[in-house]
C-alpha positions in Angstrom: -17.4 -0.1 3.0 -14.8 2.2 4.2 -14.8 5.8 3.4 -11.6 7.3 2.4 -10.7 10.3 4.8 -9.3 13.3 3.2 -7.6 14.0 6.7 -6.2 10.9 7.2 -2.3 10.5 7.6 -1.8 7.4 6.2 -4.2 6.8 3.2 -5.4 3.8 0.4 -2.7 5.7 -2.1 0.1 5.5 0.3 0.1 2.1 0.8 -0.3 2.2 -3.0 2.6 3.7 -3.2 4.4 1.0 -1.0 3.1 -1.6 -3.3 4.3 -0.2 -6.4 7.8 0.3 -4.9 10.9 -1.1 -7.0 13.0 -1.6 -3.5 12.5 -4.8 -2.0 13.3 -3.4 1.2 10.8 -0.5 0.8 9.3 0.8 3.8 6.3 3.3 4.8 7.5 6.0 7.8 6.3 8.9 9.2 8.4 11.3 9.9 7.5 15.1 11.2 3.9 14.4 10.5 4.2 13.1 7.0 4.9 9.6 5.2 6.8 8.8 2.8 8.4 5.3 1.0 12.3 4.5 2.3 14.3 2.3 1.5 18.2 1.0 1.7 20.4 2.7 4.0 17.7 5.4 4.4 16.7 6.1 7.9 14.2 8.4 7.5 15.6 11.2 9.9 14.6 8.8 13.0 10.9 9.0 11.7 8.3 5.8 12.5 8.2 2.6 10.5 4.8 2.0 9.4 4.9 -1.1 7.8 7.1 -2.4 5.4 6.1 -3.4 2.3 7.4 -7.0 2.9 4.4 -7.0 5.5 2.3 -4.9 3.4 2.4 -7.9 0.8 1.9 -10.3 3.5 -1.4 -8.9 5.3 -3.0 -7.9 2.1 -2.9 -11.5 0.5 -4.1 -10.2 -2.8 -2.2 -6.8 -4.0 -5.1 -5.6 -6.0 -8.1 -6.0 -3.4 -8.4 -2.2 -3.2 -11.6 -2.7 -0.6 -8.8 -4.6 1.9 -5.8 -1.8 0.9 -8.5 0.8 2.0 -9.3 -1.0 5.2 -5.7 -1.6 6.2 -4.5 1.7 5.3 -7.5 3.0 8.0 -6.2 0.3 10.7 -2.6 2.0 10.2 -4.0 5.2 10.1 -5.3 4.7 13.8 -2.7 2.8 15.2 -0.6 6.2 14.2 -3.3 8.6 15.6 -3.6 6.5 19.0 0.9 7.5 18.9 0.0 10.7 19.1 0.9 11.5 15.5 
């Protein structure tokens, strides 16, 4: 089971977040340190797309497996950290 951690930058409720998005063309980015959902002619400041929640949908397969949201959300989580973020 994965452990949520309170430290992490991207977390299980961001990628919540993404899911629950009304923008098709929602996105998750991390800019100065912090993420947040974007979408449209938004470009974040230059921040660092995270996923989109067109791929969100696509790696999760089911929306409501919250064990897999919580896994993927710790995959992106250190893909970020290994950045530098």
């Amino acid at each position: 089971m994965v452990e949520s951690n309170e430290h992490a930058i991207i977390t299980k409720a961001d990628l919540r977040q993404l899911l629950d998005a009304a923008a098709p063309d929602a996105r998750l980015v991390l800019s100065e340190g912090k993420v947040g959902i974007h979408s449209g002619s938004d470009d974040a400041g230059g921040g660092i797309l995270v996923i989109s929640r067109a791929d969100l949908v696509g790696s999760l397969g089911d929306p409501g497996d919250e064990r897999r949201l919580a896994e993927l959300a710790a995959v992106l989580d250190s893909d970020i950290r290994l950045l530098g973020a």
